[in-house]
C-alpha positions in Angstrom: -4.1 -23.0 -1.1 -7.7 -24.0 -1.4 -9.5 -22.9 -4.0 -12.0 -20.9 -1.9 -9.4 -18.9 -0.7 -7.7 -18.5 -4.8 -11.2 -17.4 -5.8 -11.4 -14.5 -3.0 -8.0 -13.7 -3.4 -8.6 -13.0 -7.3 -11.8 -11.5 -6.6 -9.8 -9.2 -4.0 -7.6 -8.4 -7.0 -10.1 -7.9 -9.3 -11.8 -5.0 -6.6 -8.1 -3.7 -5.5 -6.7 -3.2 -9.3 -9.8 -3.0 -11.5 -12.0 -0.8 -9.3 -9.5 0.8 -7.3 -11.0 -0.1 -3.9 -8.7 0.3 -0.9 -8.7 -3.1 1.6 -11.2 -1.5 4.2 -13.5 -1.0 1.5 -13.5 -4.6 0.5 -13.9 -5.5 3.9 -17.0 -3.8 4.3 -18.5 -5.4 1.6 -17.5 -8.4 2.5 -17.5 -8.2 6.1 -13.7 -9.4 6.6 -11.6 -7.6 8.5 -8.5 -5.7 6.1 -5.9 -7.6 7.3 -7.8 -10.9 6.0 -8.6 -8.5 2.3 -4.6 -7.8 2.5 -3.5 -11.2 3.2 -5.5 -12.8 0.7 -4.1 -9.9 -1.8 -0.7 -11.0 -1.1 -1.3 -14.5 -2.0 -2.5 -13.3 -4.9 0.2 -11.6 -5.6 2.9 -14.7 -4.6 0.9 -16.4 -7.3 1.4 -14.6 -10.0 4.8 -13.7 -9.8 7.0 -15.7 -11.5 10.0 -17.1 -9.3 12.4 -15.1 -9.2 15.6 -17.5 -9.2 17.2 -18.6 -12.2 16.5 -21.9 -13.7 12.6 -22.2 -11.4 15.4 -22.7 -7.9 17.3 -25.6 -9.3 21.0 -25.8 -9.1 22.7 -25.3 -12.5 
C-alpha cells in the first residue's frame, strides 16, 4: 500500500471513529464515492489488526 492511500485510510479512520461520520458523509467532503471511504476503512482496519494465527503464520 502506498502511502497516499495509508494517509487517507487513517484520516478515514480518524473521521469514522473520532467524529463519528458515516462513509457517505466522508465522501462528500471528500468527493469519493463510499465504497472508495469503505474500502480505504477496511485497509485500515487489515492494518491494525494483529495476525490472527499463532506464531505471525509460521509453522511450529
Amino acid at each position: 500500500m502506498d502511502e497516499q492511500r495509508i494517509q487517507w485510510s487513517e484520516e478515514i479512520a480518524r473521521l469514522r471513529e473520532g467524529e463519528g461520520m458515516t462513509f457517505k458523509a466522508i465522501g462528500e467532503r471528500y468527493q469519493i464515492s463510499p465504497e472508495k471511504v469503505s474500502y480505504l476503512y477496511q485497509s485500515f482496519l487489515r492494518r491494525r489488526r494483529p495476525s490472527c494465527q499463532i506464531g505471525g503464520g509460521k509453522a511450529a
